[in-house]
C-alpha positions as a printed Julia matrix, in Angstrom:
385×3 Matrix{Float64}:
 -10.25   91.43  -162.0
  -7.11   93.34  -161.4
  -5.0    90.84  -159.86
  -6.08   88.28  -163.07
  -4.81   91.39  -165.03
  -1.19   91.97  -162.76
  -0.48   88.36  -163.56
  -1.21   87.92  -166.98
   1.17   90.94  -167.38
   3.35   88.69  -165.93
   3.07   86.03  -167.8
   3.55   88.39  -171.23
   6.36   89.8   -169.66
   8.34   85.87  -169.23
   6.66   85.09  -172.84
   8.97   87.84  -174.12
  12.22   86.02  -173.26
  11.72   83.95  -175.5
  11.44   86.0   -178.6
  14.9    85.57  -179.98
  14.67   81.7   -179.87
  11.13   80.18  -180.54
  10.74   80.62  -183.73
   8.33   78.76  -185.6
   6.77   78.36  -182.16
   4.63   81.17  -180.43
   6.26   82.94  -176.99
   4.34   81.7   -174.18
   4.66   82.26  -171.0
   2.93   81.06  -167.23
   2.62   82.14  -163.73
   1.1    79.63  -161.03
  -0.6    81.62  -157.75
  -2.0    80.53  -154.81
  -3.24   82.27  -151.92
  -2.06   85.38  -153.7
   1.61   84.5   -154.21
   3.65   83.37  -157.07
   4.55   79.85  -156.48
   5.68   78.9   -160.11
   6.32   80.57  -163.5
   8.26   79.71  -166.42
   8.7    80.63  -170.28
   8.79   79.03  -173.71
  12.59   79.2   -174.2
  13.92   77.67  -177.11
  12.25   76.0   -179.78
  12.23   72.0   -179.33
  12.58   72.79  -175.62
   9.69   72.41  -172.38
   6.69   74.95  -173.19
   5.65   77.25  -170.48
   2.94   75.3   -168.47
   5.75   72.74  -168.12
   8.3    74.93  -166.66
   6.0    76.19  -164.37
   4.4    73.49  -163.32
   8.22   72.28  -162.67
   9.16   75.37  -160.33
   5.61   75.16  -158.45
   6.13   71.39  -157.48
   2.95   70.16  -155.23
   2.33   73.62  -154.86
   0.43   73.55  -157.92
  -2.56   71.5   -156.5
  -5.15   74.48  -156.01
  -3.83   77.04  -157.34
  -4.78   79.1   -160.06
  -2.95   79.19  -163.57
  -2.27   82.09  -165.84
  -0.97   81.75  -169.47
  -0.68   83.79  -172.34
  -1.78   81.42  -175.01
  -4.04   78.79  -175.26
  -2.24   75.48  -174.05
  -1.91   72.23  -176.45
  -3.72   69.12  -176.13
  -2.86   66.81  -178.63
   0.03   65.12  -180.49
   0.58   66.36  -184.21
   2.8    65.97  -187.14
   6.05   67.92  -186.52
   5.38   68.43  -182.52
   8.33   68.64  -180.79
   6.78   68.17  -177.07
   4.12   66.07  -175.11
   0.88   68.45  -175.15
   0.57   70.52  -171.76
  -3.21   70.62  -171.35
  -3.39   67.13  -170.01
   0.15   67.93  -167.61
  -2.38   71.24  -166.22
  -5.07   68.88  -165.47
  -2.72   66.33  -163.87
  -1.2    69.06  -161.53
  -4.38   69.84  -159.52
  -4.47   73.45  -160.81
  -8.07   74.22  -160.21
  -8.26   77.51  -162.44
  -6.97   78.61  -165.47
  -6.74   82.21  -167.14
  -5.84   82.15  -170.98
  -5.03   85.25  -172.62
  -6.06   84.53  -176.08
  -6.76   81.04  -177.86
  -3.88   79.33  -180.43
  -4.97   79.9   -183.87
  -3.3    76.64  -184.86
  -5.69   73.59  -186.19
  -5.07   71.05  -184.1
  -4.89   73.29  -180.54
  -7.57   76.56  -181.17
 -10.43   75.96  -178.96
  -9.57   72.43  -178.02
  -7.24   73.04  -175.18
  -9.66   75.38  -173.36
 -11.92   72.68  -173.83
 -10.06   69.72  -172.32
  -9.66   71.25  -169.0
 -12.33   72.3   -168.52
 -13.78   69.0   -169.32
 -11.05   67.96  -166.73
 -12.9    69.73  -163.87
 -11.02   73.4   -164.19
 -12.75   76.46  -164.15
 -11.26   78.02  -167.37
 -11.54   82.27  -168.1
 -10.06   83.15  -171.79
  -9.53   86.85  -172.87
  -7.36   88.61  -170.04
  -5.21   90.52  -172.05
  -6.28   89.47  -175.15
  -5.1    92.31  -177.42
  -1.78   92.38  -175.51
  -1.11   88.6   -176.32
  -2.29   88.59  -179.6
  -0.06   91.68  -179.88
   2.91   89.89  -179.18
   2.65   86.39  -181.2
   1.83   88.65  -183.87
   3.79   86.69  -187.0
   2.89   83.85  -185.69
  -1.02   84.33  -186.04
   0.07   85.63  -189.28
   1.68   82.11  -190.39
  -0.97   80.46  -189.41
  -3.97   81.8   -190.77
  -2.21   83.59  -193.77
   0.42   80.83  -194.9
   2.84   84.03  -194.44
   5.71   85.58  -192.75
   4.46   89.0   -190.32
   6.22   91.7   -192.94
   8.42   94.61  -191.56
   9.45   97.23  -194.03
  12.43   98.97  -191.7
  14.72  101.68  -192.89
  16.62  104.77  -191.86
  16.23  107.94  -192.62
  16.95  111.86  -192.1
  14.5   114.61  -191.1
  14.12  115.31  -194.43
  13.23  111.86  -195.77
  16.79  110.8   -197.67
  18.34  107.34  -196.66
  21.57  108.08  -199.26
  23.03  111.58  -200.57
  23.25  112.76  -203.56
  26.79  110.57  -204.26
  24.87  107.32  -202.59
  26.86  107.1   -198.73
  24.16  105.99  -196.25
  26.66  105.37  -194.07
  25.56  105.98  -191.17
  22.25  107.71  -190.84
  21.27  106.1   -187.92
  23.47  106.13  -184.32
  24.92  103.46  -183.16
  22.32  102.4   -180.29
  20.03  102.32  -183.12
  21.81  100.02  -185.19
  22.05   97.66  -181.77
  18.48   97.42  -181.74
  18.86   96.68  -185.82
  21.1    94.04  -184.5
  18.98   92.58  -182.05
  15.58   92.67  -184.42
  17.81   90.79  -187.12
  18.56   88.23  -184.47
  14.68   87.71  -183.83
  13.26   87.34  -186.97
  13.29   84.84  -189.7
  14.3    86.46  -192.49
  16.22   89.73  -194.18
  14.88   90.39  -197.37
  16.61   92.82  -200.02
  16.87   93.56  -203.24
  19.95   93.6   -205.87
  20.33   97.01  -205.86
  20.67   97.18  -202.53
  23.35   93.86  -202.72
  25.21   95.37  -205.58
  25.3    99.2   -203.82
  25.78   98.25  -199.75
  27.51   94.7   -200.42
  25.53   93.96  -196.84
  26.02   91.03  -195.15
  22.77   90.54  -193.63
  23.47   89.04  -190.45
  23.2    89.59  -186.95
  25.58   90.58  -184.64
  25.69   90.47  -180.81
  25.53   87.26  -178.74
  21.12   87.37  -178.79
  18.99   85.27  -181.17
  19.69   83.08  -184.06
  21.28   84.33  -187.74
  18.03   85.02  -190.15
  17.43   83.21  -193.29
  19.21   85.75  -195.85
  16.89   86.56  -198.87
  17.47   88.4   -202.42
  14.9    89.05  -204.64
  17.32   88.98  -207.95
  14.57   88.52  -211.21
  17.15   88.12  -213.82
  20.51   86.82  -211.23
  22.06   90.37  -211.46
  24.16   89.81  -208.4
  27.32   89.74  -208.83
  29.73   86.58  -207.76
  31.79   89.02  -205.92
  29.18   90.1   -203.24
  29.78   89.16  -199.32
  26.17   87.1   -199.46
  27.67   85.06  -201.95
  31.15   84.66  -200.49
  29.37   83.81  -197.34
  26.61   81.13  -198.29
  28.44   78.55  -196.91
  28.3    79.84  -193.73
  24.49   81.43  -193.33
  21.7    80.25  -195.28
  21.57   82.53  -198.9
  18.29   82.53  -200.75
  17.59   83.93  -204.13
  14.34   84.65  -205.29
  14.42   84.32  -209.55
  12.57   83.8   -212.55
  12.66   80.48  -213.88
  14.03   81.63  -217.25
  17.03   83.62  -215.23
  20.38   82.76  -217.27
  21.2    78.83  -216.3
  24.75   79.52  -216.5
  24.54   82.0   -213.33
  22.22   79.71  -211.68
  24.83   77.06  -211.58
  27.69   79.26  -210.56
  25.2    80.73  -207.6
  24.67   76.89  -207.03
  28.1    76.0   -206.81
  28.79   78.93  -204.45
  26.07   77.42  -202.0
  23.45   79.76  -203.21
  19.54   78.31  -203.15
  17.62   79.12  -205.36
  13.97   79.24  -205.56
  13.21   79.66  -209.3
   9.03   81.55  -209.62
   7.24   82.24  -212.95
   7.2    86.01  -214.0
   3.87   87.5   -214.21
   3.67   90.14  -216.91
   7.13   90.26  -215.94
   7.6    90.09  -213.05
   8.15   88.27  -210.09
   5.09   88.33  -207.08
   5.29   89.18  -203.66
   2.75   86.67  -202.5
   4.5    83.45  -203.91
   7.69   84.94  -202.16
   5.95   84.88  -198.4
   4.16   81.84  -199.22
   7.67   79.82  -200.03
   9.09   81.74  -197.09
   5.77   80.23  -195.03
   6.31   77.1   -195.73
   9.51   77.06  -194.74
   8.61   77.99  -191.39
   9.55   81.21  -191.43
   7.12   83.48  -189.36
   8.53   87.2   -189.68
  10.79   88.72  -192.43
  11.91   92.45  -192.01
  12.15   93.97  -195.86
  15.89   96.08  -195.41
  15.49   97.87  -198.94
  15.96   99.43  -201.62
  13.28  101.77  -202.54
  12.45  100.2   -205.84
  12.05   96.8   -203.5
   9.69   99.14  -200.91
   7.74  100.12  -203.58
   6.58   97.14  -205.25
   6.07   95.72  -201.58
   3.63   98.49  -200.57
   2.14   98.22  -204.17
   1.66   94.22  -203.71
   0.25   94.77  -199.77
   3.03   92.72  -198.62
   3.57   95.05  -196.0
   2.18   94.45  -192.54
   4.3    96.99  -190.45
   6.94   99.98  -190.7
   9.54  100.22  -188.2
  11.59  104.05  -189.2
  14.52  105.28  -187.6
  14.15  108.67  -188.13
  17.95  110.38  -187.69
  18.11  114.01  -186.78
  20.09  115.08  -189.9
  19.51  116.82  -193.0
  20.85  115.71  -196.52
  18.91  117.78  -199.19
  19.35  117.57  -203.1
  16.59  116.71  -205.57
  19.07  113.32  -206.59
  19.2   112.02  -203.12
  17.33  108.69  -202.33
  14.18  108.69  -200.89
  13.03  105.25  -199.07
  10.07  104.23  -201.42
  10.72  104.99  -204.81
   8.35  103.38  -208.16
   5.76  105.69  -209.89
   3.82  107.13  -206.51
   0.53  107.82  -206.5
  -1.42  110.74  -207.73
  -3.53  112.08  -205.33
  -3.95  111.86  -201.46
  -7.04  109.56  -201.06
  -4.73  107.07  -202.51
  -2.43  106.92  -200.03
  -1.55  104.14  -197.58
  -2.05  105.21  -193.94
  -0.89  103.78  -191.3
  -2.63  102.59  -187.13
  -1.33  102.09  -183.61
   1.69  104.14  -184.38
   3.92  104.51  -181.61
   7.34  106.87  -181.63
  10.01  106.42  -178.86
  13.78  107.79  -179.07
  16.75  105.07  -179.41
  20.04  107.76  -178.66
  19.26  111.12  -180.89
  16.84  109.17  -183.28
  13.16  109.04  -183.23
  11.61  105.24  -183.84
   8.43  105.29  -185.34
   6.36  102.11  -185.69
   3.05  101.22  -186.97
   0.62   98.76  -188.77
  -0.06   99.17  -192.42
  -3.56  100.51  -193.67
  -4.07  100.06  -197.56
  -6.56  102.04  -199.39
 -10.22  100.29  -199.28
 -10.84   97.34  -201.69
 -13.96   99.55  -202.82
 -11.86  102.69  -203.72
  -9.71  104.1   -206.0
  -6.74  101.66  -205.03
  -7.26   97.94  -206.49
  -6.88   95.46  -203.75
  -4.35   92.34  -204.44
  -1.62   92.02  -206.98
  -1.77   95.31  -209.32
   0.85   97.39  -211.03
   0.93  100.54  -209.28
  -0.09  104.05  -210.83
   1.38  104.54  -214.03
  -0.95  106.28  -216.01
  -3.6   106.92  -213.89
């Protein structure tokens, strides 16, 4: 129906809001109608705060009884470890709404199929899949955290129109305009984690954090094998202030780990595997810390072994209308390449839209098939093939 379609756009739209401040949580969001008018809608705002249903089940008042219910995820119906809130499902069925339109069901254990089924065991004519693509869209990482164990993966970087993020000498500063590094700003302040590498900490000396008064500072992360970073570097200086994680081996000098230590550092020590360190037990640490998205920020070395591991779940390029040139300037993924074009990874869903003079292009990763010429898991690239 198109007016069950208008308001589930609706409730997407409120859902959104609460993007820079839900975290673990999914973005939800609800619109109450009755006789064809909005009489109640609310959002998901903060994390440990009143989930959508509730909100607008507060705004509608008694004008709930009746009326029909739209929401973008499934809503939850029992207590569980590490819930913050009362479940909603039994407030709907309290509130006389007589119909409810989910978007797409919650993923999560202890809610996916089960809150669709208590209300309508309640009496209330339930319809699931409006906008399902759309909502599932949107919670994205967090369908990825909890049926993966992982953080949704961003590789993001800038670069010209002829596919350089540095010159020759190594100044990337700046390739992209300023709106775009607003929207940088703002993504940073949405998502759970920055991930680097030390190259990238011992060349930019970044701070990692974001600024602008939207969204929470992300969990700073360095994958540093052998504790190259130097003492000196702004993560390190600032530890105390924002979270500073280093990813390590656990045979990485002890001496540096205690200095890192005593600079507020935390270290996450992981066994090397024919040297080196793995992508999955990275996200899966990162997962069970609760963190549900992590946007990779570099270098290409970093990019490469990321894309070579399948890490990767999306690309997000800022593509600046310059030109640097020269054979020694960087190019964003760097490692061995690949050797022909069947090989390569393609990408889906790619969508391009212009932030100032630069061209954003986004899309979903598509690795090679498992029954090709590209191995599927944990490999070691193309050398020698």
């Amino acid at each position: 129906m198109a007016q069950d379609r208008r308001f589930m756009w609706r409730a997407l739209e409120l859902a959104r809001r609460g993007q820079p401040y839900v975290a673990p949580n999914p973005m939800v969001g609800a619109v109450i109608v009755k006789d064809g008018q909005v009489v109640g809608e609310g959002f998901h705002e903060e994390f440990g705060g009143p989930h959508a249903e509730v909100n607008a089940l507060k705004m509608a008042g008694d004008k709930a009884k009746g009326a029909t219910m739209y929401v973008s995820l499934e809503p939850c119906c029992q207590d569980y470890e590490g819930k913050k809130t009362p479940p909603c499902a039994p407030q709907v069925a309290q509130s006389g709404i007589t119909r409810v339109v989910v978007a797409v069901e919650d993923p999560h254990p202890n809610v996916r199929g089960m809150g669709v089924k208590a209300l309508a065991e309640a009496g209330i004519d339930v319809t699931v899949g409006e906008c399902h693509e759309e909502a599932h869209e949107l919670n994205a990482a967090y369908f990825a955290h909890v049926e993966r164990g992982r953080p949704l993966v961003t590789a993001k970087w800038a670069m010209t129109f002829d596919g350089k993020i540095a010159t020759r000498t190594g100044d990337a500063r700046w390739i992209s305009s300023e709106a775009s590094r607003r929207e940088v700003h703002y993504d940073r302040g949405c998502t759970g984690a920055l991930i680097v590498g030390t190259g990238t900490v011992e060349r930019d000396d970044p701070l990692l954090t974001a600024r602008g008064d939207t969204g929470r500072q992300p969990l700073r992360v360095v994958i540093d094998r052998d504790l190259k970073i130097g003492m000196d570097r702004k993560l390190v200086k600032t530890a105390g202030d924002f979270p500073v994680f280093v990813y390590c081996a656990d045979d990485a000098p002890e001496e540096k780990q205690r200095q890192l230590e005593d600079a507020g550092v935390y270290l996450i020590l992981l066994p090397k595997h024919e040297g080196k360190l793995r992508w999955v037990e990275v996200l899966h640490d990162l997962g069970e810390r609760d963190v549900i998205s992590a946007i990779i920020e570099g270098g290409g070395g970093l990019f490469a072994t990321a894309f070579q591991e399948r890490a990767i779940d999306r690309v997000k390029i800022y593509l600046a209308p310059k030109i640097f040139g020269g054979e020694a300037a960087t190019t964003p993924v760097e490692g061995p390449g690949i050797p022909d074009v069947e090989r390569a990874i393609t990408f889906d869903n790619v969508k391009t839209r212009t932030v100032g003079p630069d061209v954003v292009i986004e899309g979903s990763v598509v690795y090679p098939a498992e029954q090709g010429p590209s191995p599927s898991g944990y490999w070691q690239g193309y050398q020698g093939q």
